[in-house]
C-alpha positions in Angstrom: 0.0 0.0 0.0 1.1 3.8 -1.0 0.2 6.7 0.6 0.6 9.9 -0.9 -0.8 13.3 0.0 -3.5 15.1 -1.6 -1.6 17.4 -3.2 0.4 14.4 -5.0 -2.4 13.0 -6.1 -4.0 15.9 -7.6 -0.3 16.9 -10.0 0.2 13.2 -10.6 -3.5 11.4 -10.8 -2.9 9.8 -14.4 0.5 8.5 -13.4 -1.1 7.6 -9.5 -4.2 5.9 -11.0 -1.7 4.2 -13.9 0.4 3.0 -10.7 -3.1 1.4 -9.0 -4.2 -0.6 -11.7 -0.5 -2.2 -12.5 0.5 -2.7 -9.4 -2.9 -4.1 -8.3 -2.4 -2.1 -4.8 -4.2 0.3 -2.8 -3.1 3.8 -2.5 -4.4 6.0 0.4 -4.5 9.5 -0.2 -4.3 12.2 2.4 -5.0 15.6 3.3 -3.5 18.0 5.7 -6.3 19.0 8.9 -8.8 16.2 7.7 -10.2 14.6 10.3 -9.8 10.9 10.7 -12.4 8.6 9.9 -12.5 4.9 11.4 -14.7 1.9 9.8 -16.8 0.5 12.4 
């Protein structure tokens, strides 16, 4: 799994959505002050 910030995503989201689907992985993006969620 590859996390990346928001911001990386956002410049890059061919190459990062290219990545996903060749690499058959999950990538978590993040953003700065977002609160954090939990799956219950």
């Amino acid at each position: 799994m590859k996390i990346i910030s928001f911001t990386e995503a956002r410049n890059g989201l061919k190459s990062v959505l290219d990545r996903v689907v060749n690499d058959a992985d999950c990538t978590v993006i993040t953003r700065q002050g977002a609160s954090k969620r939990t799956n219950k």
